[in-house]
N, C-alpha and C positions, 0 to 999 in steps of 0.2 A: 255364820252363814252369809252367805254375799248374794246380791242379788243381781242381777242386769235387767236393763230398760229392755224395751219390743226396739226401738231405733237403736240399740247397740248389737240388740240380735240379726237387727235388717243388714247392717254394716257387716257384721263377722260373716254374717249368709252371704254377701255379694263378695267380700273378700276371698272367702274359700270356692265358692263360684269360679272367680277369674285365677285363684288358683291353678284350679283342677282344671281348665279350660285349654290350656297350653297345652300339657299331657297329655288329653283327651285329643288333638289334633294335631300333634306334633308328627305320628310318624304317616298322615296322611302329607300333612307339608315337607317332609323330608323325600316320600316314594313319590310322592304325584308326576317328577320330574320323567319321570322313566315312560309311563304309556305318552306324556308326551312327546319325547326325543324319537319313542317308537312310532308314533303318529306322523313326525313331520320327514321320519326314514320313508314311509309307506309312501306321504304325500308326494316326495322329492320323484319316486320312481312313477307315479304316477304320472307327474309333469315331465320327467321323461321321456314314457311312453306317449302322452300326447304331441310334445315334440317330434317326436322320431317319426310316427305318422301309420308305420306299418300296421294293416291289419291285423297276420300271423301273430305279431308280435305284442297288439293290445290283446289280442287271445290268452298267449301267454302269462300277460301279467293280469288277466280278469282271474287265469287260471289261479296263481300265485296266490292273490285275496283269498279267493275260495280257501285253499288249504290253507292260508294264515285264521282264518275264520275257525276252521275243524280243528288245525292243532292247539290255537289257543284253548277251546274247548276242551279237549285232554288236558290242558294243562289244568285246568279249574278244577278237575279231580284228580288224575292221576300225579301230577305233578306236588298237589296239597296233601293229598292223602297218602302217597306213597303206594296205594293197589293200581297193581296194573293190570289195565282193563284191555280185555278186546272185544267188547261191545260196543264202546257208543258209535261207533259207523251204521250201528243199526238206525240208531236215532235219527240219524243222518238220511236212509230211505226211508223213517218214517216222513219224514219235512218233504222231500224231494216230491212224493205222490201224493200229497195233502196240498200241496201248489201247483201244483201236476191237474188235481180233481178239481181245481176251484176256478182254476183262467184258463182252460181249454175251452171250448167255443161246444156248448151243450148237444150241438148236432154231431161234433164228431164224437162227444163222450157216447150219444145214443149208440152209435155205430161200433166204437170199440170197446167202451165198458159199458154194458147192458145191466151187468146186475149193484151199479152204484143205487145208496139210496135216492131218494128222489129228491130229497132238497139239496143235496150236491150237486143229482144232475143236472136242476135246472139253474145253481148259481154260476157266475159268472165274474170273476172279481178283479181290481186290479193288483200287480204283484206285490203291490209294497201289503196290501190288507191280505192278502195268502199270504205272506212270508210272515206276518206275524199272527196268524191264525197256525201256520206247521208250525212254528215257536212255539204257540200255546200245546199246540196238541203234544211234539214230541216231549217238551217238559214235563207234562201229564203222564206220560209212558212211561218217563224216567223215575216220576216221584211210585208210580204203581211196580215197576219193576223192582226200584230202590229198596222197596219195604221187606224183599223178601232176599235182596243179594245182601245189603251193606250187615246183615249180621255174621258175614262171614268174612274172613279176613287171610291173609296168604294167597298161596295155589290154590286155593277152593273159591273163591273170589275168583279167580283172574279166568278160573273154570269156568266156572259157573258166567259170566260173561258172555267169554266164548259163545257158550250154550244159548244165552240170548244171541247174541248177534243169527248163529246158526237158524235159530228158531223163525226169525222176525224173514230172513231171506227164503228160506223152505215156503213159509206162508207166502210171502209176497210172490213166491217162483213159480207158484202152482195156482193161486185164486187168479184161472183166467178173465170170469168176468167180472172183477174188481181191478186188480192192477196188470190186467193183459197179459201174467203168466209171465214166459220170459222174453214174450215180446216186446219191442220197442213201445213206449208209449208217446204220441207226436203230438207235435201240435198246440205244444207249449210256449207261448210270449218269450221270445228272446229280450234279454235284458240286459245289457253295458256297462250298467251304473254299477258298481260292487264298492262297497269302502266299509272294512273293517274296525275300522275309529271306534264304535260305539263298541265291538264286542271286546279291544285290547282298555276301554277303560271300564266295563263290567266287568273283567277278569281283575284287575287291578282293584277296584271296589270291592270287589268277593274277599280276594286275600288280604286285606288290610281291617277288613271286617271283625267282630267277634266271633263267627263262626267259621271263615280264614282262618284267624291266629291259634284259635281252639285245634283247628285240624290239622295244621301245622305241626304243633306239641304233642298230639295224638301220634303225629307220625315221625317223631323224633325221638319220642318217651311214652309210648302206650301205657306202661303201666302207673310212673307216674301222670300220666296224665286225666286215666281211668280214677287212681288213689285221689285226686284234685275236683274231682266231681262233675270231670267235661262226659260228657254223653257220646262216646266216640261213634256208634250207630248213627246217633242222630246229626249228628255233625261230617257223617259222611254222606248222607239220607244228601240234605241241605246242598255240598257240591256236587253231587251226583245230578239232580234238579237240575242246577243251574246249567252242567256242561251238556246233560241233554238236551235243554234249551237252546244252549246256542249251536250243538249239532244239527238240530232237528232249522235254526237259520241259515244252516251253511249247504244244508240239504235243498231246500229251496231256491237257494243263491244258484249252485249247482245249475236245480230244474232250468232257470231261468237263464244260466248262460249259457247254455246249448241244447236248450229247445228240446231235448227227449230224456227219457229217464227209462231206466231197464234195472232188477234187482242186482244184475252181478256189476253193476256199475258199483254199488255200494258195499263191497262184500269183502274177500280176502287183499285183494289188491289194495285197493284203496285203507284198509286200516294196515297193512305193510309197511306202505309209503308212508303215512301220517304219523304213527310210531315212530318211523325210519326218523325224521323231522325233528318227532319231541326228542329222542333221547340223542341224537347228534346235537341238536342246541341245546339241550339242558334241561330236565324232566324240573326241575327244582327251580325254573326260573322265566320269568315272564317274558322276560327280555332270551331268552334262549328259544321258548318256543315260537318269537314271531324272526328272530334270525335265523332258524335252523333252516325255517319253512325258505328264507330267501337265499341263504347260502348253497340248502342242497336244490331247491328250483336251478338255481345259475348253473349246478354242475349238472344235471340231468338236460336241460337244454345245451349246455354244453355238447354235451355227449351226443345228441341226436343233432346236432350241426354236422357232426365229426361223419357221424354215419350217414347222415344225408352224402355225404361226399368234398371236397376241397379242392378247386381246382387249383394245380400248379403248375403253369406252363400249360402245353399240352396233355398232362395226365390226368386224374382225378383220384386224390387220395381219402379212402373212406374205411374205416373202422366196420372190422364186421356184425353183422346183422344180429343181435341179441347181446353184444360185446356192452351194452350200459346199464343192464343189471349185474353182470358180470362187477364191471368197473366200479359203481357204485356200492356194489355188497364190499367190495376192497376195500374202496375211501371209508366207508363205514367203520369198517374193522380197525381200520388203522388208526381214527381218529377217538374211538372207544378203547382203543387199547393206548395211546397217548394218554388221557383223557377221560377216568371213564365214567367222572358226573358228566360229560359233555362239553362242549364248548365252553359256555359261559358258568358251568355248575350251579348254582344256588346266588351266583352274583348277578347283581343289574345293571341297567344301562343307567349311571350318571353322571352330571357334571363335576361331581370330584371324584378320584384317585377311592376305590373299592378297595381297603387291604383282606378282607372278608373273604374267604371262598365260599 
């Protein structure tokens, strides 16, 4: 029988330690490269837009964040999981009227929504502490919705979704004196500031995570992945959370860059388009749903340049009047039927040569 010292146990402990430590953070140091490269894209357009000077135009790109903000959020589930959701836009007016309720100015909350509770009405906050108070709340929404959608899985899933989004808009379309029915609601802090940084490196954190890599495998081998002891519920419970979370920030974001909010702001349209986004950049890829969101921005602005009109010489040549969902549903089609994990499919943005699709 052989024995070993406590200081040769100390040694072999630290040795297996710095072992397993390299492993343990390697494919953090291999992916990390990506929300950065996508960070200093976002940054570059930024410093663009400050250059360039134009209002309209910082509009546009305030516009851009925002839905890089919401698709990344699809991507944290739909993209991980593989169920495709048409709900979390709800999450999105859930945030949108929770910073809506909290930085309006309590005289005019008296006047338009009368029947808020009363420690809403009388609070008064500023955006950055509402934007993370509808964080909190919509992620709360998500985790109490989660519990009863994620044990379903397929078309009954992507239903049942639906079914919320539909639910959360009915409510919100109708309680006129909580969110003013389908009236405008005004009088919300306009805000400028927008940068998605923080949510493209929580999406990144998410999927590099144990419970990323877990749902991952769920949604590339259910069964073995069920047979291996992952908790696929709970593991979709987990991104479901988080991208409510970050809807329920981009909701707010929204609120606060154009000062009013109304339910069908949040509703069929706008989860069209943000879809339209993830699955042209790549439902399966970080880096696809923050390109998809700037790829198709540029052609949709494209588009309403065109239809604005162009002058040449004397004449003005303009594209007709509804011609850029037209156009758009085309580019769509074409670039899914080229392509139809999407753009980047399951690959990312790095500094070396991806032979990986």
């Amino acid at each position: 029988m052989s024995t070993s010292s406590p200081a040769a146990d100390t040694t072999l402990s630290a040795e297996a330690i710095a072992a397993r430590k390299p492993a343990r953070f390697a494919l953090a140091g291999k992916s990390i490269v990506t929300p950065i490269l996508l960070v200093l894209i976002l940054l570059a357009i930024a410093i663009a837009t400050t250059m360039i000077g134009s209002k309209p135009f910082n509009q546009v790109i305030i516009d851009v964040f925002v839905r890089v903000i919401l698709v990344v959020g699809l991507y944290v589930f739909i993209g991980n999981s593989g169920v495709m959701s048409f709900g979390q836009i709800g999450f999105t007016c859930l945030g949108a009227y929770v910073a809506a309720w909290l930085t309006i100015n309590p005289i005019m909350k008296k006047m338009s929504l009368p029947g808020l509770p009363s420690f809403i009405m009388q609070a008064k906050m500023d955006y950055w502490q509402a934007a993370i108070v509808a964080t909190i709340f919509a992620g709360v929404a998500a985790l109490i919705f989660g519990r009863i959608l994620m044990r379903l899985s397929g078309i009954a899933a992507s239903i049942a979704t639906f079914a919320m989004l539909a639910m959360i808009n009915t409510i919100y379309s109708n309680w006129d004196s909580v969110t003013g029915a389908t009236s405008s609601v005004v009088g919300i802090p306009i805000v400028r500031s927008i940068w998605p940084a923080i949510v493209v490196f929580v999406a990144w954190l998410h999927s590099i995570s144990r419970a990323g890599l877990a749902l991952r495998a769920a949604r590339d081998e259910p069964t073995a992945a069920a047979a291996s002891g992952i908790d696929i519920p709970r593991e979709r419970l987990i991104a479901f959370t988080v991208s409510g979370a970050i809807m329920g920030l981009g909701g707010a974001l929204t609120a606060h860059s154009i000062g009013v909010v109304t339910p069908d702001n949040f509703y069929l349209s706008l989860t069209f388009v943000t879809l339209s986004m993830l699955v042209v950049g790549g439902m399966g890829s970080l880096t696809g749903s923050v390109l998809g969101v700037v790829i198709l921005s540029a052609l949709i602005q494209g588009l309403r340049f065109l239809e604005a009109g162009v002058p040449v010489g004397e004449t003005v040549l303009a594209l007709p009047k509804g011609l850029q969902e037209i156009a758009l549903g085309i580019i769509m089609i074409i670039i899914l039927a080229l392509r139809p994990a999407g753009l980047f499919g399951n690959r990312e943005l790095t500094l070396t040569r991806n032979r990986s699709e």
